[in-house]
C-alpha positions, 0 to 999 in steps of 0.5 A: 818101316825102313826109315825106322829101322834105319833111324837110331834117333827116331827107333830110341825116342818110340822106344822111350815112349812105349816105355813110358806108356808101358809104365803108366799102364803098369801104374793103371793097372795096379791102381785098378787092382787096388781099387777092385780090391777096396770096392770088393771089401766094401761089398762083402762088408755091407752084405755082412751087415745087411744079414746082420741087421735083417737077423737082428730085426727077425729076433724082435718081437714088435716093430718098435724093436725091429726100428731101434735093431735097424738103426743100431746097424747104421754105425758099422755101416757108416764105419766102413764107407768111412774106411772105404772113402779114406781107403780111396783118397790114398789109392787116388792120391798115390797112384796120382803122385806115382804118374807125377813121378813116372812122368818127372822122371822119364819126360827129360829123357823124352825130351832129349830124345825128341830133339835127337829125331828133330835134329836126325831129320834135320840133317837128312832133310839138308843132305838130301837137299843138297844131293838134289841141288847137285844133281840139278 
């Protein structure tokens, strides 16, 4: 914990890096969100439909018409997974293309970051071999 506090180098790339990973779980989070969203949309959605179609087939007086009310149900049923599998591809692909982002625009300074500790503990490293070599 010392050489942290210490360390600019090594405090400013950890901190870079809970930062990143504090935006990606930022992104997580609100792709999850959404996706509860779209999935609880579709649930109400298909319950409606399901008393829907069990009211229209309690109404027919034979079977054949309880046969053809079941089947006039299957439409807006297919329309909403329809709606729901377009609904996710642009959740799925966006939360995709904020990550891309995300990671585009903080892996540069990552990057330089890490070198800064690379280079910190490197000079360290030579300081501290040389004060061993004087003193011996």
């Amino acid at each position: 914990m010392q050489a942290y506090a210490h360390n600019t180098a090594l405090r400013s790339h950890l901190d870079n890096q809970v930062s990143f990973i504090t935006e990606f779980t930022h992104k997580t989070y609100d792709a999850l969100r959404r996706l509860s969203e779209i999935n609880l949309r579709l649930a109400q959605q298909l319950l409606e439909d399901s008393v829907d179609t069990g009211r229209a087939m309690l109404n027919c007086t034979d079977p054949f018409q309880a046969g053809a009310a079941a089947m006039r149900q299957a439409e807006p049923v297919a329309r909403h997974l329809r709606s729901y599998q377009e609904e996710l591809l642009r959740v799925l692909t966006g939360t995709q293309s904020e990550f891309v982002r995300t990671a585009e625009s903080r892996m540069p300074e990552a990057g330089r970051s890490a070198l800064a500790v690379a280079d910190e503990f490197a000079r360290n490293a030579a300081e501290a071999s040389e004060a061993f070599m004087t003193r011996h």
